[in-house]
C-alpha positions in Angstrom: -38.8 46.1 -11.9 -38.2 49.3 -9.3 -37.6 52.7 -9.8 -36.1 53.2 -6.9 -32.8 52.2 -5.0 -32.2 51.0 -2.1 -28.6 51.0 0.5 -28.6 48.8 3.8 -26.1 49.7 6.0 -24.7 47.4 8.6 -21.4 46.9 10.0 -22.4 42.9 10.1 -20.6 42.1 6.7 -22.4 38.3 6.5 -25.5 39.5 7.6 -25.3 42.4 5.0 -24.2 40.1 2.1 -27.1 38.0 2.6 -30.0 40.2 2.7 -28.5 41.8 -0.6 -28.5 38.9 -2.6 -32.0 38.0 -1.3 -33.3 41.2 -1.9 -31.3 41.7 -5.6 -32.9 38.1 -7.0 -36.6 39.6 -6.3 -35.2 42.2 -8.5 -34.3 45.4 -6.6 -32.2 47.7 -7.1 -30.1 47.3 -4.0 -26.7 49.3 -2.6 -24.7 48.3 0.7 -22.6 50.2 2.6 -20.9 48.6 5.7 -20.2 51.7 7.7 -21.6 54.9 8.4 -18.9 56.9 7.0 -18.8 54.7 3.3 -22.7 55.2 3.3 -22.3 59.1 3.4 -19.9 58.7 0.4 -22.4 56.4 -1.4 -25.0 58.8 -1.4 -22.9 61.9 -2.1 -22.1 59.6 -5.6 -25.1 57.7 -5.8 -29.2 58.8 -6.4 -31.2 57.3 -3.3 -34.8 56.6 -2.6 -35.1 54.4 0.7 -31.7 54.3 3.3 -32.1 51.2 5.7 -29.9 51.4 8.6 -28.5 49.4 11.5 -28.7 51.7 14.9 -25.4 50.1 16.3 -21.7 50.0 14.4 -18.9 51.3 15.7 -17.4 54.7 14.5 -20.0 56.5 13.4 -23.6 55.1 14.5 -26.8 54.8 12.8 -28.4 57.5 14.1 -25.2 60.3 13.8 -25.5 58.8 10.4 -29.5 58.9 10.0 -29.0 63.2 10.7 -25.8 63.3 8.2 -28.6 61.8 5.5 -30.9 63.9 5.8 -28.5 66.9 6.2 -27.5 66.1 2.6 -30.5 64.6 1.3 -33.9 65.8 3.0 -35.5 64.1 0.3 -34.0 60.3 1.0 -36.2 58.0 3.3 -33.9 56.6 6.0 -35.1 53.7 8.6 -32.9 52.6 11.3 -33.1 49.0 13.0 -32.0 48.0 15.9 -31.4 44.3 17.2 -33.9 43.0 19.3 -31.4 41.7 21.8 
């Protein structure tokens, strides 16, 4: 149905899960990472339109990991998201 793909990234693993599955039955082409760090290697391996990510996870955070994106791939469109808590 797309011809692009899609990675969320969120250290929330449930949260992460569930939005995949919702997203993959209406047919999109959807990648997760859980991590900062395993979403750089995704996209080093992986062709990427659209990066969603989650602004806090521990390590490395969304937006340390939002400039290692685009330092790669200037190309890729990366959101990030923060909670509204």
């Amino acid at each position: 149905m797309t011809d692009f793909r899609v990675m969320l990234v969120d250290d929330e693993t449930e949260f992460l899960e569930t939005l995949v599955k919702r997203l993959k039955k209406r047919k999109l082409d959807v990648v997760s990472a859980s991590s900062g760090k395993e979403a750089l290697g995704i996209l080093r391996e992986t062709p990427l339109d659209v990066i969603v990510l989650d602004v806090k996870m521990p390590d490395m955070d969304g937006i340390e990991t939002l400039r290692e994106i685009k330092r790669i791939r200037p190309s890729v469109q990366a959101n990030h998201s923060s909670p509204s808590d």
